[in-house]
N, CA and C atoms as a LAMMPS dump frame, in Angstrom:
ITEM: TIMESTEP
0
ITEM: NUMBER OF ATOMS
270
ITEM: BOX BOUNDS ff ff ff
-5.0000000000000000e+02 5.0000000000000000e+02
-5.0000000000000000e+02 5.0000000000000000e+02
-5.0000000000000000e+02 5.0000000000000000e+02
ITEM: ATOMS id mol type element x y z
1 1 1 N 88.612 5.871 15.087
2 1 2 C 88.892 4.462 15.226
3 1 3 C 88.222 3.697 14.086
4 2 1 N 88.687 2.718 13.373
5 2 2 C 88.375 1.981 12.26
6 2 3 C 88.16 0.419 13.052
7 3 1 N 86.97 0.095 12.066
8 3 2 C 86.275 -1.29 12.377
9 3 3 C 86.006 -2.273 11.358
10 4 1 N 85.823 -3.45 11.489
11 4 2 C 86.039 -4.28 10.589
12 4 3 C 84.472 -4.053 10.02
13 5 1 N 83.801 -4.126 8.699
14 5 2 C 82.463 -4.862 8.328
15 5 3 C 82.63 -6.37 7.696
16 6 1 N 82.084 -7.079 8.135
17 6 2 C 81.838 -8.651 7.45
18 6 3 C 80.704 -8.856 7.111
19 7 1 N 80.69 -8.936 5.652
20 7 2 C 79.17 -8.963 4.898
21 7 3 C 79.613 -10.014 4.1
22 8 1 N 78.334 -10.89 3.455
23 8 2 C 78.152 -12.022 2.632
24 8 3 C 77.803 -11.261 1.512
25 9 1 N 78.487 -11.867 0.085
26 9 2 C 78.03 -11.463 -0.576
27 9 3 C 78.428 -12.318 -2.001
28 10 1 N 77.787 -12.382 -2.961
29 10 2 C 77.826 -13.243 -3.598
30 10 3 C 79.711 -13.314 -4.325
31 11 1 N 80.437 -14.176 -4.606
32 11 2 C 81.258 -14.253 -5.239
33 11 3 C 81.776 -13.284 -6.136
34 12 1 N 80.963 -14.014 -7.241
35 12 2 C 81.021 -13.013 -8.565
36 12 3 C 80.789 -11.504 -8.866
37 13 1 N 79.636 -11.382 -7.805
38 13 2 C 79.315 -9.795 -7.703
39 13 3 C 80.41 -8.732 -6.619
40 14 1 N 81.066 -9.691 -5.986
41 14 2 C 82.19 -8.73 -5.186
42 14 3 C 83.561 -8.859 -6.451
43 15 1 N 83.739 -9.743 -7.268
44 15 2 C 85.027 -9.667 -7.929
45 15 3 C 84.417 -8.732 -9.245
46 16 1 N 83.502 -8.867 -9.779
47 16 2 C 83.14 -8.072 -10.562
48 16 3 C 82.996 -6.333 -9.997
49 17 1 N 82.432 -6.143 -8.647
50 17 2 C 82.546 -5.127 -8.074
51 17 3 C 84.347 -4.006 -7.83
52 18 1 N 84.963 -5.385 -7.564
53 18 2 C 85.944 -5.189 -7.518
54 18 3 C 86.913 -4.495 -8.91
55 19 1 N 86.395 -5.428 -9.738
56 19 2 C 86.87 -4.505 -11.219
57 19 3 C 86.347 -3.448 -11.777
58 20 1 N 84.946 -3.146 -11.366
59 20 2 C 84.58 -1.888 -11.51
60 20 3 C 85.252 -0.652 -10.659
61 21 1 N 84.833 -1.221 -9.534
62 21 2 C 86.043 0.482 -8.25
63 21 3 C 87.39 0.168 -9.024
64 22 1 N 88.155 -0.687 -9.574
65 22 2 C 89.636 -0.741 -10.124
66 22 3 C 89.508 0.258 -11.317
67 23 1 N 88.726 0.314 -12.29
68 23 2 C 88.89 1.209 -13.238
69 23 3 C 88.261 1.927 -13.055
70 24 1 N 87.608 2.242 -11.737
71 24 2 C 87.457 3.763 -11.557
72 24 3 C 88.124 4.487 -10.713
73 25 1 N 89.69 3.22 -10.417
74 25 2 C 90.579 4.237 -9.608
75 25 3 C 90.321 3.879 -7.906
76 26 1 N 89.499 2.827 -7.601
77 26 2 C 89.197 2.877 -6.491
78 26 3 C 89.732 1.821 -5.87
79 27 1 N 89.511 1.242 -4.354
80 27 2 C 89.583 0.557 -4.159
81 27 3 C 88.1 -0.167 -3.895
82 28 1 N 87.847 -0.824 -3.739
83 28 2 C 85.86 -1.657 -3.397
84 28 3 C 85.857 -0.936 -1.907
85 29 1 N 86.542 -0.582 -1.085
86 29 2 C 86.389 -0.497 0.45
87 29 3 C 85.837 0.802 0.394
88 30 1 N 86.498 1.663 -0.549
89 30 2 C 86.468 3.3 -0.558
90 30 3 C 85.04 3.412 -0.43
91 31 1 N 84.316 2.531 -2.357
92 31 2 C 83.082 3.205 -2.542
93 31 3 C 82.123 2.366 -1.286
94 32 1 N 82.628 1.702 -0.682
95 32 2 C 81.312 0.786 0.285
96 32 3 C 81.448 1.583 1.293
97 33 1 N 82.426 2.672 1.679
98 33 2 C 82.07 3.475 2.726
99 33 3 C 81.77 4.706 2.621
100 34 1 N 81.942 5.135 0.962
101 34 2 C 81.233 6.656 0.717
102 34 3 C 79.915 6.057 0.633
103 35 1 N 79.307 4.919 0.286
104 35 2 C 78.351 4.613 0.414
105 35 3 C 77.358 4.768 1.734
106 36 1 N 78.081 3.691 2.565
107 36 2 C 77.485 4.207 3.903
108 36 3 C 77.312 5.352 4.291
109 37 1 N 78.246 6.571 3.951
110 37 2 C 78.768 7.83 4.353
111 37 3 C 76.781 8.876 3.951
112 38 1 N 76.925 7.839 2.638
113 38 2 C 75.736 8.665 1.974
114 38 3 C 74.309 8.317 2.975
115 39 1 N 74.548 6.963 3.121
116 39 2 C 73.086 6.768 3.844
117 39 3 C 73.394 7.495 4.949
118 40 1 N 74.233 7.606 5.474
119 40 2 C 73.788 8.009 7.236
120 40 3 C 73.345 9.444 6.726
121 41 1 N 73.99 10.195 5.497
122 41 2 C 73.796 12.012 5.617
123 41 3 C 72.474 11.988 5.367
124 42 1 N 71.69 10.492 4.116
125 42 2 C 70.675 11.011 3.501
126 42 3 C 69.715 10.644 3.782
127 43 1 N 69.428 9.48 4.931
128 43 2 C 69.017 8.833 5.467
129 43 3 C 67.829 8.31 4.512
130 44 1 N 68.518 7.804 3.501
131 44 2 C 67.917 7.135 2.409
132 44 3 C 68.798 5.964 1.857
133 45 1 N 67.911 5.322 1.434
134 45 2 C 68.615 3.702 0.399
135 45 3 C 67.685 4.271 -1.354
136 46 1 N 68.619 4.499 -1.8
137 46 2 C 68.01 4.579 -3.198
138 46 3 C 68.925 3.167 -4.442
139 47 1 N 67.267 2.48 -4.658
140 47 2 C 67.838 1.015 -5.558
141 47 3 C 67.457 1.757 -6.989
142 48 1 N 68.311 1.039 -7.777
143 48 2 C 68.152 1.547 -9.402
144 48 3 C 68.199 0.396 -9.958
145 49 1 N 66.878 -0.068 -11.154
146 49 2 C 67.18 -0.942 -11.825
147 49 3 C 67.287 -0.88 -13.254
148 50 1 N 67.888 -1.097 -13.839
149 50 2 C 68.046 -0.605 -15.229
150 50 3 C 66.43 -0.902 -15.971
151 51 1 N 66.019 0.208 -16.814
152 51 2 C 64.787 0.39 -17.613
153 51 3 C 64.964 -0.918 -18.694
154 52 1 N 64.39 -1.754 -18.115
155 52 2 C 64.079 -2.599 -19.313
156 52 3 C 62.961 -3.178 -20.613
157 53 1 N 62.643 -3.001 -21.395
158 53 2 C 61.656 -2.949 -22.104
159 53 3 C 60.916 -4.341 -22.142
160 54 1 N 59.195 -4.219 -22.127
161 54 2 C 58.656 -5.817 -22.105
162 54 3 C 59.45 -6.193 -23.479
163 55 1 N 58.593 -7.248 -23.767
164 55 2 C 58.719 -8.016 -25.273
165 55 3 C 58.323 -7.316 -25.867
166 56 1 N 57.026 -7.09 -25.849
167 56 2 C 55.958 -6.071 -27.099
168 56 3 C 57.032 -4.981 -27.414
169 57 1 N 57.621 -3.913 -26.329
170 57 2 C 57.946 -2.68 -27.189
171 57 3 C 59.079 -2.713 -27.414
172 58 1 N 59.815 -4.189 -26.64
173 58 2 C 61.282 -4.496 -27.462
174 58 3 C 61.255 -4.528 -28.717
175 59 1 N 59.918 -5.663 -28.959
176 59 2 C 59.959 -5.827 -30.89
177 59 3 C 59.701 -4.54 -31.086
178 60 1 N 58.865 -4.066 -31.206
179 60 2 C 58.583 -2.292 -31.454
180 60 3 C 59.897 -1.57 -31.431
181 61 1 N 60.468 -1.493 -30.614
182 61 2 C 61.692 -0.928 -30.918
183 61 3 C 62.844 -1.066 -31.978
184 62 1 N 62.86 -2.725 -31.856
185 62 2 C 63.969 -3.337 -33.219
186 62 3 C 63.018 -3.197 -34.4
187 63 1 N 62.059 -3.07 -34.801
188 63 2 C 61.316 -2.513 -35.674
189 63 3 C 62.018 -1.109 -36.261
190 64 1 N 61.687 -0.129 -35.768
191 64 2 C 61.428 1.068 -35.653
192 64 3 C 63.25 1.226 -36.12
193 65 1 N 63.994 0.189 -35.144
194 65 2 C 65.754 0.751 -35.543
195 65 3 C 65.945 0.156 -36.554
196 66 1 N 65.441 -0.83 -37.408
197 66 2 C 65.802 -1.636 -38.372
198 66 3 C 65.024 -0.206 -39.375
199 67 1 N 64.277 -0.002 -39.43
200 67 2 C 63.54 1.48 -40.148
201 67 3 C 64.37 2.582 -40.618
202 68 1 N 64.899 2.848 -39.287
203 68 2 C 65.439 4.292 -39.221
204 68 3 C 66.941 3.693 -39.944
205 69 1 N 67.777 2.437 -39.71
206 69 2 C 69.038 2.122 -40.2
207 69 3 C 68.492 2.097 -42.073
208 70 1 N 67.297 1.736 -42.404
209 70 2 C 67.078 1.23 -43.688
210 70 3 C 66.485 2.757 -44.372
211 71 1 N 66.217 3.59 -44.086
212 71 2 C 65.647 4.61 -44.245
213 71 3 C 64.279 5.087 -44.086
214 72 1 N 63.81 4.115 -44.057
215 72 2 C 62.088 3.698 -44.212
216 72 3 C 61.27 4.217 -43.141
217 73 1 N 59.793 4.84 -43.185
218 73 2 C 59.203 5.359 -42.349
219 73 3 C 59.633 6.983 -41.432
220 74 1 N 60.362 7.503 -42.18
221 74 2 C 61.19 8.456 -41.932
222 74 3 C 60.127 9.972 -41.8
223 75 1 N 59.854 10.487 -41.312
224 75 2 C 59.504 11.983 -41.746
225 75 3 C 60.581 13.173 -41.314
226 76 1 N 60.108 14.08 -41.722
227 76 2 C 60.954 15.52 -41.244
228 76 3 C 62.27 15.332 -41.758
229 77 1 N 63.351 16.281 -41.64
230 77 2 C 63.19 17.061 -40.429
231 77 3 C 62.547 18.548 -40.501
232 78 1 N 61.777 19.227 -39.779
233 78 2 C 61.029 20.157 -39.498
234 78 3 C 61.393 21.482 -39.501
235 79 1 N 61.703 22.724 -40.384
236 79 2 C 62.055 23.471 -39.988
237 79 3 C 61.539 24.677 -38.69
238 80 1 N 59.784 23.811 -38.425
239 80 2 C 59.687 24.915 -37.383
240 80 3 C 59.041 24.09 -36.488
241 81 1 N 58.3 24.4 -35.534
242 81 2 C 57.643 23.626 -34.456
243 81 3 C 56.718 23.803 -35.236
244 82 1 N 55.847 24.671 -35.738
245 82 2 C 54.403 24.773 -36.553
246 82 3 C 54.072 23.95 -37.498
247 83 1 N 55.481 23.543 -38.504
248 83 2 C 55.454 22.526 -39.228
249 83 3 C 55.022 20.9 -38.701
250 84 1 N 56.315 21.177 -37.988
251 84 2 C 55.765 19.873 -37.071
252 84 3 C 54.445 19.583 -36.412
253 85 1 N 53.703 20.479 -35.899
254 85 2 C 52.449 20.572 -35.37
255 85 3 C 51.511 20.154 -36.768
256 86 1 N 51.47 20.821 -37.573
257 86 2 C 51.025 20.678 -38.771
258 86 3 C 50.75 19.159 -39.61
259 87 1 N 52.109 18.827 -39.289
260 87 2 C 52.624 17.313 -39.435
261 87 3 C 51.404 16.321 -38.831
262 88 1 N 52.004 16.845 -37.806
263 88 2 C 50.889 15.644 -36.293
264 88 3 C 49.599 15.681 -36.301
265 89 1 N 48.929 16.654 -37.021
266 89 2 C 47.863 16.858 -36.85
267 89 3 C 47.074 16.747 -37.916
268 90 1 N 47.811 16.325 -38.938
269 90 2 C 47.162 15.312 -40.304
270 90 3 C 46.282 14.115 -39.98
C-alpha cells in the first residue's frame, strides 16, 4: 500500500533537486524513497558537506596554482622514492 509524504521544503532546493534526479534519469520521488529505503536498512543519517578551504589555505592554494600554471617553484619529477626522500631531506 502507498502513502502520501508532505514535507516543507524550501522552493528552490526542491526545483533544483528536481533537475538534478531529471538528469540523472530520475524522478525526485524515486531518490527520496531509496533514500528512506537506506535509512531504515542502515539505520543511519549520513550529512556531507563539501570540504571547503579557510581563507589562509585558499590564498595558499591560488598561490601554489598560479606557480604550478607559471612554472615556478616546481621540483622533480623523481625517478625513485629514494630520490625523493633525498629531496625532502635537504
Amino acid at each position: 500500500m502507498k502513502t502520501l509524504l508532505t514535507i516543507k521544503t524550501d522552493k528552490e532546493l526542491k526545483e533544483t533537486a528536481q533537475e538534478v534526479a531529471g538528469e540523472l534519469g530520475f524522478p525526485l520521488g524515486t531518490l527520496v524513497n531509496a533514500y528512506l529505503r537506506q535509512i531504515v536498512h542502515t539505520r543511519m543519517v549520513a550529512f556531507r558537506a563539501p570540504l571547503v578551504p579557510n581563507e589562509k589555505t585558499a590564498r595558499m592554494l591560488r598561490k601554489r596554482l598560479a606557480d604550478a600554471k607559471a612554472g615556478r617553484n616546481m621540483v622533480g619529477p623523481f625517478s625513485t622514492t629514494a630520490e625523493q626522500n633525498a629531496w625532502l631531506d635537504r
